[in-house]
Each structure stands twice: as structure tokens, then as C-alpha cells.
ZADO-1210 file (C-alpha; in nm, 4 decimals, padded with zeros to 6 digits):
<atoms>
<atom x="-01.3270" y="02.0319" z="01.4914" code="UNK" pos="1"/>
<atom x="-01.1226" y="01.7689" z="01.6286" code="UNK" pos="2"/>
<atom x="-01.2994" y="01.4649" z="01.8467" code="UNK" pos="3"/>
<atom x="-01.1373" y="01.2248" z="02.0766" code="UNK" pos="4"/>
<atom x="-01.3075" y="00.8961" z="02.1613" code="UNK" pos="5"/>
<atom x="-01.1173" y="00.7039" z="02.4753" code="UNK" pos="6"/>
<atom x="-01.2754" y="00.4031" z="02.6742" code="UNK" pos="7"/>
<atom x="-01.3297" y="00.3286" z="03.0110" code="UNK" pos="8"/>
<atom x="-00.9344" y="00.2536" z="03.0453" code="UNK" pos="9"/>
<atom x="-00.8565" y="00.6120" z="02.9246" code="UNK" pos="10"/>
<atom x="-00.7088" y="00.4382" z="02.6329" code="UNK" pos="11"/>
<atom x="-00.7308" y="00.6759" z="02.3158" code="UNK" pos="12"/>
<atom x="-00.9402" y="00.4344" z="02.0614" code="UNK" pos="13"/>
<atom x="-01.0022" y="00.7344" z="01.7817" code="UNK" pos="14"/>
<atom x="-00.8526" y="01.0738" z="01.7040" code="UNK" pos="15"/>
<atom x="-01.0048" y="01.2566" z="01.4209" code="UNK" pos="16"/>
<atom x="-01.1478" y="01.5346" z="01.2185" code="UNK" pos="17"/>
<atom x="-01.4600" y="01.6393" z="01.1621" code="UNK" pos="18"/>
<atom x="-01.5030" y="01.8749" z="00.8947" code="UNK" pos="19"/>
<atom x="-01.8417" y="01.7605" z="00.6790" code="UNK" pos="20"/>
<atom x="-02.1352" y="01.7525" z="00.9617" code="UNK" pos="21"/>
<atom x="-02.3764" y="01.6452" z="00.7147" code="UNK" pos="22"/>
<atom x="-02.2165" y="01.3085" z="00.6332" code="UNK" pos="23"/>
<atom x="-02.1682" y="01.1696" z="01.0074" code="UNK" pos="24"/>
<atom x="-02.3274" y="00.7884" z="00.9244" code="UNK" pos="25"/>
<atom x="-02.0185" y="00.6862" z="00.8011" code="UNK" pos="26"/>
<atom x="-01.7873" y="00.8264" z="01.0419" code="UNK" pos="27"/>
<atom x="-01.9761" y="00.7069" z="01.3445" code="UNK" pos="28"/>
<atom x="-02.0826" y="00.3388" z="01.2325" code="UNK" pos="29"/>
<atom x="-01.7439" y="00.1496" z="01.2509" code="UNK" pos="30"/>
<atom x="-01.8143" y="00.2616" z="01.6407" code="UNK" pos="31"/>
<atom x="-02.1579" y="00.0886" z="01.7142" code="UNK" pos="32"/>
<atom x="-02.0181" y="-00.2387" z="01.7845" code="UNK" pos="33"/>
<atom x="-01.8302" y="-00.1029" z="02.0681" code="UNK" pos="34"/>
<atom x="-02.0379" y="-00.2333" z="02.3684" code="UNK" pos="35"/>
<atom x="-01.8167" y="-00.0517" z="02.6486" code="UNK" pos="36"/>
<atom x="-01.9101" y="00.2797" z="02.7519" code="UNK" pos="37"/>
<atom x="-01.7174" y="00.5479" z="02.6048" code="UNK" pos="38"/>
<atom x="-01.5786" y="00.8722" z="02.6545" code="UNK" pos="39"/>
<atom x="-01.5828" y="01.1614" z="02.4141" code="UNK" pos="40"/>
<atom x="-01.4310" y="01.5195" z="02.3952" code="UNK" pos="41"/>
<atom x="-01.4716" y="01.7770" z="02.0993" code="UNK" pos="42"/>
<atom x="-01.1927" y="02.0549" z="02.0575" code="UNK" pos="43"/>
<atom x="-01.3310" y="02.3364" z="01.8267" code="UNK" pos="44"/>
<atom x="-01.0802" y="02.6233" z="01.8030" code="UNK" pos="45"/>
<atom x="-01.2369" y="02.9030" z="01.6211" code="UNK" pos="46"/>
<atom x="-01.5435" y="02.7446" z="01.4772" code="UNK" pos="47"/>
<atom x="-01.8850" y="02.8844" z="01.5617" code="UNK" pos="48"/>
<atom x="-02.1190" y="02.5798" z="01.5568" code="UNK" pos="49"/>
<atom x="-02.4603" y="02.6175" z="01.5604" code="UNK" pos="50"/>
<atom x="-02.7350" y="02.4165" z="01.7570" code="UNK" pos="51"/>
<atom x="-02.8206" y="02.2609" z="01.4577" code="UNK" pos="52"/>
<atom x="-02.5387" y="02.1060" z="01.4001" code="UNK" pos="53"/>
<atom x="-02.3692" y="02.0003" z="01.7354" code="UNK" pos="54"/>
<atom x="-02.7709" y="01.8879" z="01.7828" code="UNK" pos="55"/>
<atom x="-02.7346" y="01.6385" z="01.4927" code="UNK" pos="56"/>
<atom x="-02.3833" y="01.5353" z="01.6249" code="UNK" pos="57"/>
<atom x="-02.4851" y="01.4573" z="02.0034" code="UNK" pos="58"/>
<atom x="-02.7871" y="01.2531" z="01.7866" code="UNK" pos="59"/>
<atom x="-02.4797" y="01.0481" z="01.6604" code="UNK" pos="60"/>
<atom x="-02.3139" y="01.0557" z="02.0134" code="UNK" pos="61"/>
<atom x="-02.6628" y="00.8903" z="02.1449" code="UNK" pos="62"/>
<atom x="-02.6195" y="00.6348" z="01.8680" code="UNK" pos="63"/>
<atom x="-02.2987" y="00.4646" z="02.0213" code="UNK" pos="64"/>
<atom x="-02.2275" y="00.3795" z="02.3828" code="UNK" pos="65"/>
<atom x="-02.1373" y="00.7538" z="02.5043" code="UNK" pos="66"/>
<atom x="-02.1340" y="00.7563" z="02.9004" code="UNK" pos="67"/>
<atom x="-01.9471" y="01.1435" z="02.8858" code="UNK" pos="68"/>
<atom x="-02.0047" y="01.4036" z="02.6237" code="UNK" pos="69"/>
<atom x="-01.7929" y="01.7207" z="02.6298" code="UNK" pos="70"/>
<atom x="-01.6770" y="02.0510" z="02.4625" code="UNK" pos="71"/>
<atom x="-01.3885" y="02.2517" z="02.4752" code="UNK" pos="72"/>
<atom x="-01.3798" y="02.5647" z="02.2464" code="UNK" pos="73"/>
<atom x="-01.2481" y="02.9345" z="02.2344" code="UNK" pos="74"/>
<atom x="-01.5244" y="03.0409" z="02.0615" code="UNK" pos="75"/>
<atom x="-01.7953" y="03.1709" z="02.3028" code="UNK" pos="76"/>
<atom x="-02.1234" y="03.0589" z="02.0698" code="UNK" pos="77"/>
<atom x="-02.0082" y="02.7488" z="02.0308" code="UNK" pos="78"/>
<atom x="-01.9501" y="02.6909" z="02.4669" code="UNK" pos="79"/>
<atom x="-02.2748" y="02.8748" z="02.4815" code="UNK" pos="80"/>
<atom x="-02.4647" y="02.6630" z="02.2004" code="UNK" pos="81"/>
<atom x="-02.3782" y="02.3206" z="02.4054" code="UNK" pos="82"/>
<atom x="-02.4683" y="02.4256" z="02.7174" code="UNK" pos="83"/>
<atom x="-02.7940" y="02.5203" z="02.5824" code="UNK" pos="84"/>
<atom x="-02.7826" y="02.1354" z="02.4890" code="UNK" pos="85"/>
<atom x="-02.7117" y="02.0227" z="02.8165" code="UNK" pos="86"/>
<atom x="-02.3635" y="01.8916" z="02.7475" code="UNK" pos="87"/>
<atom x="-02.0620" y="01.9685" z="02.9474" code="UNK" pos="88"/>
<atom x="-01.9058" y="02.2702" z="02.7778" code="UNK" pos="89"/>
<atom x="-01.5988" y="02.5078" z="02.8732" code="UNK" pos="90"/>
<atom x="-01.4205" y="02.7876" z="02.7205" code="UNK" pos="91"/>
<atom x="-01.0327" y="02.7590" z="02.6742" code="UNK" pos="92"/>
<atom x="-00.8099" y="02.9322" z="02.4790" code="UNK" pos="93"/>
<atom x="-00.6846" y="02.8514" z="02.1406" code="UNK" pos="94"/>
<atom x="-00.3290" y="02.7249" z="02.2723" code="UNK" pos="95"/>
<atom x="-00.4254" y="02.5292" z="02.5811" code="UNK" pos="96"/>
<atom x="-00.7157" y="02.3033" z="02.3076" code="UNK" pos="97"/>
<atom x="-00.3716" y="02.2335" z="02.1274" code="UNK" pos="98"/>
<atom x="-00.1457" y="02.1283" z="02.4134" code="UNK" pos="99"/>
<atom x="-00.4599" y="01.8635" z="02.4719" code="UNK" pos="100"/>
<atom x="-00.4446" y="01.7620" z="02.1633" code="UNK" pos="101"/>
<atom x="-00.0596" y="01.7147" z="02.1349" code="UNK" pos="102"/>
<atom x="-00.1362" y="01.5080" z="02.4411" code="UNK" pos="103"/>
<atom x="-00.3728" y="01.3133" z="02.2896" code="UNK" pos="104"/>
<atom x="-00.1870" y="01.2629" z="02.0357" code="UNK" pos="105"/>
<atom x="00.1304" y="01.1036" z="02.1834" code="UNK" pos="106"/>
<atom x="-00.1150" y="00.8740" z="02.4007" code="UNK" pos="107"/>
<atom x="-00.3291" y="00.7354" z="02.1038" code="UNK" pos="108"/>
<atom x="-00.3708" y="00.3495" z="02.0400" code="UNK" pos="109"/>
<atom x="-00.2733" y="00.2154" z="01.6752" code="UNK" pos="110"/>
<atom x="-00.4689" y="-00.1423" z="01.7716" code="UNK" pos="111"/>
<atom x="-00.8233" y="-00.1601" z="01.6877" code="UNK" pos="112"/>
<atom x="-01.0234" y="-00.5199" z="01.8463" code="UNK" pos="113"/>
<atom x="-01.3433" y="-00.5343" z="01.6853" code="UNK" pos="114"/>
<atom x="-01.6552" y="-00.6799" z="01.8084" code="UNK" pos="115"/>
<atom x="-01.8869" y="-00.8566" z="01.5484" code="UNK" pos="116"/>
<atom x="-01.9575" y="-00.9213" z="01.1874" code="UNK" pos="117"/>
<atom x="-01.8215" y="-00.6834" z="00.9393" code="UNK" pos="118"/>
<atom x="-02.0839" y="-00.6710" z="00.6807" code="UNK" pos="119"/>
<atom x="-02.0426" y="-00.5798" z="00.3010" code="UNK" pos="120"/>
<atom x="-01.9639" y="-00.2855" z="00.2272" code="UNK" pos="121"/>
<atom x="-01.8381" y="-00.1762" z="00.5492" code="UNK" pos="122"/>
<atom x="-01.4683" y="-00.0776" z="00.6207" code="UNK" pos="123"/>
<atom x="-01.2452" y="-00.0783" z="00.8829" code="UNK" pos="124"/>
<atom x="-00.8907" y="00.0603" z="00.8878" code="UNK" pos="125"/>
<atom x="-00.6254" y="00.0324" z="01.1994" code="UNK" pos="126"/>
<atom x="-00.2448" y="00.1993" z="01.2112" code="UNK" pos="127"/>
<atom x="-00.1185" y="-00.1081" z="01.4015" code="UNK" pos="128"/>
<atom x="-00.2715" y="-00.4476" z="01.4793" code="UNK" pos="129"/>
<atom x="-00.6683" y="-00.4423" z="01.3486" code="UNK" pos="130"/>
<atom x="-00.8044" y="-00.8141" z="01.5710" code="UNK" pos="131"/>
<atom x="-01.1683" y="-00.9087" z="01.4669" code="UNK" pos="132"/>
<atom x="-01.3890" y="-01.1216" z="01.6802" code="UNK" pos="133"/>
<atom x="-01.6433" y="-01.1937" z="01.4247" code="UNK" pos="134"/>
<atom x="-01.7137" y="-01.2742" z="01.0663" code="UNK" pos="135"/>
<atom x="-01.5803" y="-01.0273" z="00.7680" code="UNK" pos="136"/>
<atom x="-01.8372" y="-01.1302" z="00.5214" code="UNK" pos="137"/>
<atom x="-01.7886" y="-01.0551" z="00.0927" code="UNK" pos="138"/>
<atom x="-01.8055" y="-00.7186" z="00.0204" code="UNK" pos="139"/>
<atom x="-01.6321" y="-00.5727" z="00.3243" code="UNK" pos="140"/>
<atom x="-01.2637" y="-00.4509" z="00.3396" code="UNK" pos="141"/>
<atom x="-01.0575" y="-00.4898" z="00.6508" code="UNK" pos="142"/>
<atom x="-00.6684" y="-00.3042" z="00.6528" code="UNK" pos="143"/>
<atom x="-00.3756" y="-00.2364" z="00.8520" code="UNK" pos="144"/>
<atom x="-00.0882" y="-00.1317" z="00.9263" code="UNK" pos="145"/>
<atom x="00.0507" y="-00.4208" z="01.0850" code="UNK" pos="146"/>
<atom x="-00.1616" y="-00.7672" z="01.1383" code="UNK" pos="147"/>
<atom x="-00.4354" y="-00.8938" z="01.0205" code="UNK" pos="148"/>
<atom x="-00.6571" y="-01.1656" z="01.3056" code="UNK" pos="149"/>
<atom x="-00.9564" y="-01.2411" z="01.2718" code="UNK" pos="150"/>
<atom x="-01.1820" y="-01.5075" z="01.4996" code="UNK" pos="151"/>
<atom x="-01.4244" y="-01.6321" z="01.2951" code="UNK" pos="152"/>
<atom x="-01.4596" y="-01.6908" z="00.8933" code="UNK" pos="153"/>
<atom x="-01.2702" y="-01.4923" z="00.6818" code="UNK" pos="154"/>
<atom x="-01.4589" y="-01.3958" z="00.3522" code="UNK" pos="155"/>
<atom x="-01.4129" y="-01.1124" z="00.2206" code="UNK" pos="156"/>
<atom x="-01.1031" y="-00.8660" z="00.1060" code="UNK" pos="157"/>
<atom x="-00.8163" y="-00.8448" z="00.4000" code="UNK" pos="158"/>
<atom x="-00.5357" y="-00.5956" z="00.3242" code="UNK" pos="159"/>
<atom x="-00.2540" y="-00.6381" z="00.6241" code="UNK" pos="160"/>
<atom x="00.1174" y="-00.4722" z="00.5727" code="UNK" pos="161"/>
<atom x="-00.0667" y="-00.1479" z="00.3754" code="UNK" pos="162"/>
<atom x="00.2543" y="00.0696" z="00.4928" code="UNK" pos="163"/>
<atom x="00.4959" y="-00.2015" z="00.3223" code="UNK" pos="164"/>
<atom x="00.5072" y="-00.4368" z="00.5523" code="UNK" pos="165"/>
<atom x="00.6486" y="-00.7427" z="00.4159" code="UNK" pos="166"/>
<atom x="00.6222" y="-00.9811" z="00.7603" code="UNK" pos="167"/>
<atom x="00.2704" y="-00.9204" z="00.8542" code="UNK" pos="168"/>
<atom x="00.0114" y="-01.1671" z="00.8554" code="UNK" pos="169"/>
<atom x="-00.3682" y="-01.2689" z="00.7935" code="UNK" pos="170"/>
<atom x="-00.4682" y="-01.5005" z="01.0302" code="UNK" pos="171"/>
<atom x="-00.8277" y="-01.6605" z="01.0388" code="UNK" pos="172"/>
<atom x="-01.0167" y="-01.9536" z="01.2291" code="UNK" pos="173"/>
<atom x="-01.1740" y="-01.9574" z="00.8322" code="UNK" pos="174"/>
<atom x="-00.9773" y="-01.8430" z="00.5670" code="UNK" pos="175"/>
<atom x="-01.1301" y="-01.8192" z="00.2469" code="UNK" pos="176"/>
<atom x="-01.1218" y="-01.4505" z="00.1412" code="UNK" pos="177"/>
<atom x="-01.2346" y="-01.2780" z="-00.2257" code="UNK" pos="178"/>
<atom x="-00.8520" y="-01.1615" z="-00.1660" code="UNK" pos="179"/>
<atom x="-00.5476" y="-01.1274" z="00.0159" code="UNK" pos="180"/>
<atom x="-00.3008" y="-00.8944" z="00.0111" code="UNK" pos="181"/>
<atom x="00.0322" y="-00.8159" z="00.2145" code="UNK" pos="182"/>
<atom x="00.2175" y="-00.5258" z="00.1437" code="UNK" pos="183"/>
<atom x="00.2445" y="-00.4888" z="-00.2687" code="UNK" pos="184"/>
<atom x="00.1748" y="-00.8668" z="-00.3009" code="UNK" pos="185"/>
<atom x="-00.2315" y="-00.9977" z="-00.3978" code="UNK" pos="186"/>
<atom x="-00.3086" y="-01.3255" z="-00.4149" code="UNK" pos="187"/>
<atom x="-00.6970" y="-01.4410" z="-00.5105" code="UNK" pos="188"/>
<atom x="-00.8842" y="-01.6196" z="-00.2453" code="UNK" pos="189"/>
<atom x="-00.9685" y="-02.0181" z="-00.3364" code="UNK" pos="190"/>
<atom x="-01.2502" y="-02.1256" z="-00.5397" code="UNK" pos="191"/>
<atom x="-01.2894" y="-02.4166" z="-00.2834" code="UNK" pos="192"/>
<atom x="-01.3912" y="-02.4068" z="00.0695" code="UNK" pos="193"/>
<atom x="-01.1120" y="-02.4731" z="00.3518" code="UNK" pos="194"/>
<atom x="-01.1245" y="-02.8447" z="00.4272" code="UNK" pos="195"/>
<atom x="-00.9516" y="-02.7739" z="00.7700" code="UNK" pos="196"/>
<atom x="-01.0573" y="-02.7414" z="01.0792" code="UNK" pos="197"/>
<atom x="-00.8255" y="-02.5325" z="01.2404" code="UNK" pos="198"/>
<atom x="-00.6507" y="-02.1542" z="01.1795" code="UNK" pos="199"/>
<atom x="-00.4650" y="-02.0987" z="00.8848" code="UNK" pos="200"/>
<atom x="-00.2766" y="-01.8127" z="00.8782" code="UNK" pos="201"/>
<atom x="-00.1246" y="-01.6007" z="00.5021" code="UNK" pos="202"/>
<atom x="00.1906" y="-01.5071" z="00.5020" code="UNK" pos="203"/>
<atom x="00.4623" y="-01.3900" z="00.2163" code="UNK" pos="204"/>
<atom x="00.7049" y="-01.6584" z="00.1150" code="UNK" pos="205"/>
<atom x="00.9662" y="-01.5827" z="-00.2030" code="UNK" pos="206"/>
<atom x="00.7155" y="-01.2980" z="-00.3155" code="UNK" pos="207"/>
<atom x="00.4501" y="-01.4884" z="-00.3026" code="UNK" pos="208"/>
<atom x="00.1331" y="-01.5724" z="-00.0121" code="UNK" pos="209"/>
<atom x="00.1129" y="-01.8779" z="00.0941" code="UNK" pos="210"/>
<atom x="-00.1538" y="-02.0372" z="00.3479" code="UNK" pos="211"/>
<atom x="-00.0292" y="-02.2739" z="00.6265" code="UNK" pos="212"/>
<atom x="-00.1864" y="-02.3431" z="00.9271" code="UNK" pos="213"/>
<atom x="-00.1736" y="-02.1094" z="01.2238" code="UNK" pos="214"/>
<atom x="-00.0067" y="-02.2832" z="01.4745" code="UNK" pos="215"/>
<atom x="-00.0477" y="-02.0812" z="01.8465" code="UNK" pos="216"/>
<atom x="00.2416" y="-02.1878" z="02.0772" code="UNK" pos="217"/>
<atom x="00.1440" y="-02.1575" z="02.4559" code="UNK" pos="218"/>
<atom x="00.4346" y="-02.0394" z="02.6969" code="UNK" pos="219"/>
<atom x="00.4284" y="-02.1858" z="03.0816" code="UNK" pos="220"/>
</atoms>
């Protein structure tokens, strides 16, 4: 079962599998904070799924800001089972659900922006840019690809550069993380608090990070 999630700018925000229905929590939480209505179409090609369980997934579906729910399948149950549920299903076969996909695909978003506090013990994981307008308090774990912004304090573990990337960044209005790391080079956050009152950003300097402040130049 694949599900696309796109907002109201047809922009694709998530791609993914499903494959274990009875652990959805964690696959659907790193969506609540998104306060835009949202879009979201499930591609089952040759999967029988019962009303149970596409009942407990539109449950999940209710939990997040989902203005359009529908199926696509080439499995006749399955079409059968969500209309039963009152959501928008259609039959199509098994070739036509992966040209969609492909589509999707090729149109997908790497950037995540995320909207509030990152609590411990959450995670949150972007392909390209990941930009955080909140607090990413000790105990949670924020990644990427590429950069690393966040708008607000800074406290927990940031991770930017995970594919190698030696020139990203961490940038922070507060930067005083548990730890930093860019690529395959960690550096232990400071025992003291930031003194400063303005961004900082992290950056790698002769194989090592270094902190200096972020300084945003404004083009006329």
C-alpha cells in the first residue's frame, strides 16, 4: 500500500509505504502539526484490505488535517470495502496505479517546514532542506539531507549533511544542542548557555564545527 499526502498547492509533502497497519501512531504523528488542509490518496495494487483495517487508517486520516480521502486499487474488495466507508474509491488496473505513482514520484518535495515544538523523543527526517519554526527540545532528533534551520531554541540532537554533505549547515535563533553533527563530523553541544542574542549558525571548518553567528544578508 503506497499513500501520497500533497497540500493545498498540489505540492507532494510525503510518499510512502505502508506495510504494518497496526503501528500507524508513529507514522502519522510527525503530520499533526500540519495546520493546512491536506490531500491524501492510497494506491493498493493487489492487496485485499479489510474494513477493519482501512477503518483504523481513515481513524488516523481524521487525526490530521485531511480535507480529501481517496482509494485507488485493482483489487475489487478493497474499492468495495471503502466505499462501504464512505470514502472516494475507484478501481484501476495494476499498471495505470504505477504510472501515478511514477508521477508522483518525479513531482515529490525533498523540503520539509515544520510547524511547532519537536518534543523528546520525536523524530523528524527530510531528503533536502528540513526548516523548523519552533523549539527542538532534549531528547528529540532532527536530520537531513541538506540544511539544518531552525526558528527558535535549538536543544536537542541536529544531524544536517546525513548523505555526506560536508557544506551544510545548522542554523538556530538558540543554539545550544546535546549535539551536532555534519556529515561524519560530531561535535558536543556547550555546557554553557549562548550569551548571544542573535542566530548562530554550525558549520565545518578544517574538520572540525565551529559556531559563528548567522549573519542573513538582505538583497534590494
Amino acid at each position: 500500500m503506497e499513500i501520497v499526502l500533497k497540500n493545498s498547492k498540489s505540492q507532494y509533502l510525503a510518499i510512502f509505504s505502508l506495510l504494518d497497519l497496526d503501528n500507524l501512531h508513529e507514522t502519522f504523528k510527525k503530520f499533526a502539526s500540519i495546520k493546512e488542509p491536506l490531500e491524501a490518496k492510497i494506491f493498493s495494487v493487489n492487496e485485499s484490505i479489510s474494513s477493519h483495517q482501512l477503518s483504523k487508517l481513515k481513524n488516523h486520516f481524521d487525526k490530521i488535517n485531511i480535507c480529501s480521502l481517496c482509494i485507488y486499487s485493482n483489487n475489487r474488495d478493497t474499492v468495495l470495502t471503502g466505499k462501504s466507508l464512505k470514502i472516494d474509491s475507484a478501481y484501476i488496473k495494476e499498471q495505470e496505479i504505477k504510472k501515478k505513482l511514477l508521477l508522483f514520484n518525479s513531482q515529490k518535495i525533498d523540503d520539509i517546514l515544520h510547524k511547532g515544538t519537536v518534543r523528546s523523543g520525536e523524530r523528524i527526517s527530510s531528503n533536502g532542506n528540513l526548516c523548523i519554526i519552533g523549539d527542538v527540545n532534549p531528547g528529540a532528533i532532527v536530520s537531513a539531507k541538506k540544511n539544518i534551520y531552525v526558528w527558535g531554541k535549538l536543544l536537542g540532537i541536529a544531524f544536517a549533511g546525513k548523505s555526506g554533505n560536508k557544506n551544510a549547515s545548522i542554523a538556530s535563533l538558540y543554539l545550544n544542542p546535546l549535539q551536532l553533527r555534519i556529515a561524519d563530523v560530531i561535535a558536543i553541544g556547550p555546557k554553557d548557555k549562548p550569551k548571544n542574542c542573535y542566530p548562530e549558525i554550525a558549520v565545518i571548518d578544517k574538520k572540525t564545527i565551529i559556531i559563528k553567528p548567522h549573519i542573513i544578508e538582505i538583497k534590494n
